[in-house]
C-alpha positions as CSV (number, residue, x, y, z in Angstrom):
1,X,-30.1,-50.1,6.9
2,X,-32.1,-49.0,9.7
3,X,-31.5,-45.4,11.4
4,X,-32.6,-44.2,14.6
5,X,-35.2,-41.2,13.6
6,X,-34.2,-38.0,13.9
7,X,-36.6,-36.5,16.7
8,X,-35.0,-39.6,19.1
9,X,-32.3,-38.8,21.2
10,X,-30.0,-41.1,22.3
11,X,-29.7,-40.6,26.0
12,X,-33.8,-41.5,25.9
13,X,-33.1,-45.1,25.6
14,X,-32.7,-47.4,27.4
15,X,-30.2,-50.3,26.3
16,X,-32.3,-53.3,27.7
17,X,-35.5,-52.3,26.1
18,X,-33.4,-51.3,23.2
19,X,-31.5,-54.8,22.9
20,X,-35.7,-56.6,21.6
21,X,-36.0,-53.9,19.1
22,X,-35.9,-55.9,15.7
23,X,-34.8,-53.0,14.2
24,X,-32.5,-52.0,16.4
25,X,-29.8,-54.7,14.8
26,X,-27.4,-52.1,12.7
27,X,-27.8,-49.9,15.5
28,X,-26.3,-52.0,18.0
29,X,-23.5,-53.3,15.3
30,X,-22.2,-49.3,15.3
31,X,-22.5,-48.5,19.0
32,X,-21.7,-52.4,20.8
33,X,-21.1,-50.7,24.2
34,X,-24.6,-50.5,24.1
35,X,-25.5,-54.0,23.6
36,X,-27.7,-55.9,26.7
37,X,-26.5,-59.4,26.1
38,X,-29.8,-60.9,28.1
39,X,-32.1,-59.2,26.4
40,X,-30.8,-59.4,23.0
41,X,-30.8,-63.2,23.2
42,X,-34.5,-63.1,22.7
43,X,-34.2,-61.0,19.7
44,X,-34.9,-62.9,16.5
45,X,-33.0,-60.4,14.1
46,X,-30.0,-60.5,16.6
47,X,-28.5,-64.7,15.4
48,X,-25.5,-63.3,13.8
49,X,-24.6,-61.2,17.2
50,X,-25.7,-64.2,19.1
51,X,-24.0,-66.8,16.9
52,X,-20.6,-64.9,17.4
53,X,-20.8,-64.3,21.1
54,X,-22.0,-67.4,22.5
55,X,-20.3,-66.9,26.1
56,X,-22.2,-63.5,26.4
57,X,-25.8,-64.7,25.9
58,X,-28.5,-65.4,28.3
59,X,-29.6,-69.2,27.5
60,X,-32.4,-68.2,29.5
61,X,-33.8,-65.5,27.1
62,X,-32.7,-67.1,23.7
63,X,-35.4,-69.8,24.3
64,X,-38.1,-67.0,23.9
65,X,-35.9,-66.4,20.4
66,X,-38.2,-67.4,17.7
67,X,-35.6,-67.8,15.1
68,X,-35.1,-70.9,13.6
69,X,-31.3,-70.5,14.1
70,X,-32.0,-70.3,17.8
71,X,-34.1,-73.5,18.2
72,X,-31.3,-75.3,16.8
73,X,-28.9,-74.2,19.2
74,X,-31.1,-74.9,22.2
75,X,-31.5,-78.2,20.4
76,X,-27.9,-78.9,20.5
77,X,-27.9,-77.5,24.2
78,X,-31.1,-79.0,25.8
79,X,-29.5,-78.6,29.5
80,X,-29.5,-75.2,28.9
81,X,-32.9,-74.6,27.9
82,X,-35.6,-72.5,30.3
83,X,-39.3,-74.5,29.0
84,X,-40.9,-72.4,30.9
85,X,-39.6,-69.3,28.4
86,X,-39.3,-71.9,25.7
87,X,-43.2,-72.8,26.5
88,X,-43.8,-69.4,24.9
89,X,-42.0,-69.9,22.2
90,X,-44.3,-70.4,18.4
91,X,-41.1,-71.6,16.8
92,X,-41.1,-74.3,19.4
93,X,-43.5,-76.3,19.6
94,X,-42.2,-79.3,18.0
95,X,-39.1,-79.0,20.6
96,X,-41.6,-78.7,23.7
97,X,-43.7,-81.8,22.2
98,X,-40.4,-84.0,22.7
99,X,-40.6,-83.2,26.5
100,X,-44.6,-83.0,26.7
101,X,-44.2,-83.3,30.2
102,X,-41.9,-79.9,30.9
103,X,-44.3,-77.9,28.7
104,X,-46.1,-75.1,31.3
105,X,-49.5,-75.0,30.2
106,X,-50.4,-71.7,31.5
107,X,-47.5,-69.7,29.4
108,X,-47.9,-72.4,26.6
109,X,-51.7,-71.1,26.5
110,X,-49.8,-67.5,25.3
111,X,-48.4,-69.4,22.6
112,X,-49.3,-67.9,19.2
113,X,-48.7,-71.0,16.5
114,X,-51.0,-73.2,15.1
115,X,-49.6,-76.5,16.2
116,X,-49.9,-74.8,19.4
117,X,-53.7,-74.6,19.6
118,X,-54.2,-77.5,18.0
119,X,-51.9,-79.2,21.3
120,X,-54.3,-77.0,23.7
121,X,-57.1,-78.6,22.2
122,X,-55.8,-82.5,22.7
123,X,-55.1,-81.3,26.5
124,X,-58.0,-78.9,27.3
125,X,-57.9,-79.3,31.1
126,X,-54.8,-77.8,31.2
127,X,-56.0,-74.2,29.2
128,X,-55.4,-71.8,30.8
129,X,-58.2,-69.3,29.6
130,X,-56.9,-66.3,31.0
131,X,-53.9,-66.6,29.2
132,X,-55.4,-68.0,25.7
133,X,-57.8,-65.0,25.6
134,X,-54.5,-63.2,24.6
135,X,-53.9,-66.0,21.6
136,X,-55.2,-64.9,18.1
137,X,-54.3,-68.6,16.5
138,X,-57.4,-69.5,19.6
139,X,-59.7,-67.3,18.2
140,X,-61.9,-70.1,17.2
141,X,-61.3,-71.9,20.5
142,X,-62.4,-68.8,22.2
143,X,-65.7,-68.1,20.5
144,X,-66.3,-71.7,21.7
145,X,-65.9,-71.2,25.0
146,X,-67.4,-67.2,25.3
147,X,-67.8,-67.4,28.6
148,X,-64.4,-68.6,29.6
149,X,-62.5,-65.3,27.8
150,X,-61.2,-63.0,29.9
151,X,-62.0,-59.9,28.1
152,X,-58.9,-57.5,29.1
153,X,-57.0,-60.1,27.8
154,X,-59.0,-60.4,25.0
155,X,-58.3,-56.9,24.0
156,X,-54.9,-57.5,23.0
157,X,-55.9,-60.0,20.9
158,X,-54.9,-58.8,17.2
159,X,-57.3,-61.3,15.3
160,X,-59.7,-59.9,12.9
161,X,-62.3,-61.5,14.7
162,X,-61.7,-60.0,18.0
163,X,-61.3,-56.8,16.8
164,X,-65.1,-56.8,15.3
165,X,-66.6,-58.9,18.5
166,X,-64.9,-56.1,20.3
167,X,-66.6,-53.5,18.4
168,X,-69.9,-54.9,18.6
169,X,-69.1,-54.9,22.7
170,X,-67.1,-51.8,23.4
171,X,-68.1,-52.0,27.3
172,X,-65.9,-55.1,27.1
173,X,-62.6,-53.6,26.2
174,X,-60.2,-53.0,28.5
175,X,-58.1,-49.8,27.2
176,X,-54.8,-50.2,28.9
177,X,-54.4,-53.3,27.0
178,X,-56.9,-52.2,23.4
179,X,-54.2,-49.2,22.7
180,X,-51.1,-52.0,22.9
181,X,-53.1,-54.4,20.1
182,X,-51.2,-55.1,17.0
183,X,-53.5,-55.4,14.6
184,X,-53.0,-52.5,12.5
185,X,-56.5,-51.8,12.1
186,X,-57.0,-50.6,15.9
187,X,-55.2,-47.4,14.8
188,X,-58.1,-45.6,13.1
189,X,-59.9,-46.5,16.7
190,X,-57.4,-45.1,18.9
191,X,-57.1,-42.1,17.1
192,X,-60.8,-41.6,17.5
193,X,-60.6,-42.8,21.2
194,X,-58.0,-40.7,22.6
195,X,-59.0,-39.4,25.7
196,X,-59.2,-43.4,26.4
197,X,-55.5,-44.1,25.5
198,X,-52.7,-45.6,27.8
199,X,-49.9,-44.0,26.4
200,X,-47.8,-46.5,28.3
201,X,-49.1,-49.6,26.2
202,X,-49.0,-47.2,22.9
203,X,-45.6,-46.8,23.4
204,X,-44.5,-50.1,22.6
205,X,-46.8,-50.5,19.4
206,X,-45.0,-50.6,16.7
207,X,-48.2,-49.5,14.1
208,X,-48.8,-46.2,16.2
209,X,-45.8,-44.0,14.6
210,X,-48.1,-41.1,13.8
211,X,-49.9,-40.9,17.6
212,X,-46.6,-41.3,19.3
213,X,-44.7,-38.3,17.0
214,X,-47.7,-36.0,17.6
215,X,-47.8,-37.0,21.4
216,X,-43.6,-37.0,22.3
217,X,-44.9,-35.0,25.7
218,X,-47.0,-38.5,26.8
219,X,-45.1,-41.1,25.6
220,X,-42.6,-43.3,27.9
221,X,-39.6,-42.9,26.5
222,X,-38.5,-45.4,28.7
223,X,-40.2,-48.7,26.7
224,X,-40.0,-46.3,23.8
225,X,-36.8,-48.1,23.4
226,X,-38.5,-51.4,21.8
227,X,-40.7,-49.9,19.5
228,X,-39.5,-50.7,16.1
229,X,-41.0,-47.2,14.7
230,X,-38.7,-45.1,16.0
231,X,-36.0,-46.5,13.4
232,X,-36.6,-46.1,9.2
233,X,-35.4,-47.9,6.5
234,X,-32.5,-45.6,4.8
């Protein structure tokens, strides 16, 4: 079961941003006053909430739900689904390629799945390259099109790759969006780097526990709320 950690109050956060926290599940089960019903429809670890209070959820939000269990509700509810949220959606993809034609290419661009890219690449006039500079599964689409990356984008880009290109070209990254990357190796940087962080953007990464516990005066507590760090396994 996961517990809120100690140091965290409860009047710091905030239900909405609280209601995406993956690990904010068994939480939510003992305090359901608490519960956001439209943000917790995009919340992958929420299906048995979701499955059980059907009239309470945003249709909306659960097509950005990557849970298998919600694609086949919006399945069985297609009037109901939002394909411009669903565009975003990884578990998706075979869903948006049945309706090819309500897929928006600019968020589908953001979409991180392999059968994603490989649909970007049979309809490359409609990348949007701002967007797929954010896309690890792209990183091979990007480094064929260098000039085309939009390199604040590009630092939130968690792929091994970028992380070393980015490296070898630290005038390219953009900080504000570097100290929100995900790949777990950017830690060791940003602890070296501090004077450069956003301690907005850290705030929601889930890998920077150990900067956000030494830093509680910088921190917003206020997005705090989705970071899955601030719960342990108990």
């Amino acid at each position: 079961m996961f517990q809120l950690r100690d140091w965290i109050s409860n009047y710091e956060l905030d239900n909405a941003q609280l209601a995406i926290n993956p690990s904010a599940i068994d939480y939510l089960k003992a305090h359901p006053y608490k519960i956001d019903w439209y943000s917790i429809s995009a919340n992958p670890c929420a299906m048995e909430l979701i499955n059980a209070n059907l009239k309470k959820i945003s249709w909306s939000q659960l097509c950005l739900n990557t849970n298998p269990e919600a694609i086949e509700l919006l399945e069985l509810n297609r009037k109901r689904i939002n394909w411009n949220n669903l565009s975003l959606n990884e578990s998706a993809v075979d869903l948006l390629k049945t309706n090819i034609s309500a897929i928006n290419w600019k968020l589908f661009s953001m979409n991180e799945s392999e059968k994603a890219v490989k649909l970007l690449r049979g309809n490359r006039n409609k990348i949007d390259w701002d967007n797929v500079s954010f896309n690890k599964f792209a990183i091979d689409l990007l480094f064929e099109n260098e000039d085309k990356i939009n390199f604040r984008n590009f630092s939130c880009n968690s792929h091994p790759r970028a992380i070393e290109y980015l490296m070898k070209h630290p005038e390219k990254i953009d900080w504000v969006y570097f100290t929100s990357n995900l790949n777990p190796d950017v830690i060791e940087i940003l602890k070296k780097n501090q004077d450069k962080l956003c301690w907005v953007t850290l705030s929601i990464n889930p890998n920077a526990y150990e900067l956000i516990y030494t830093n509680q005066d910088k921190i917003n507590s206020f997005i705090l709320a989705s970071n899955p760090c601030i719960f342990e396994l108990k």
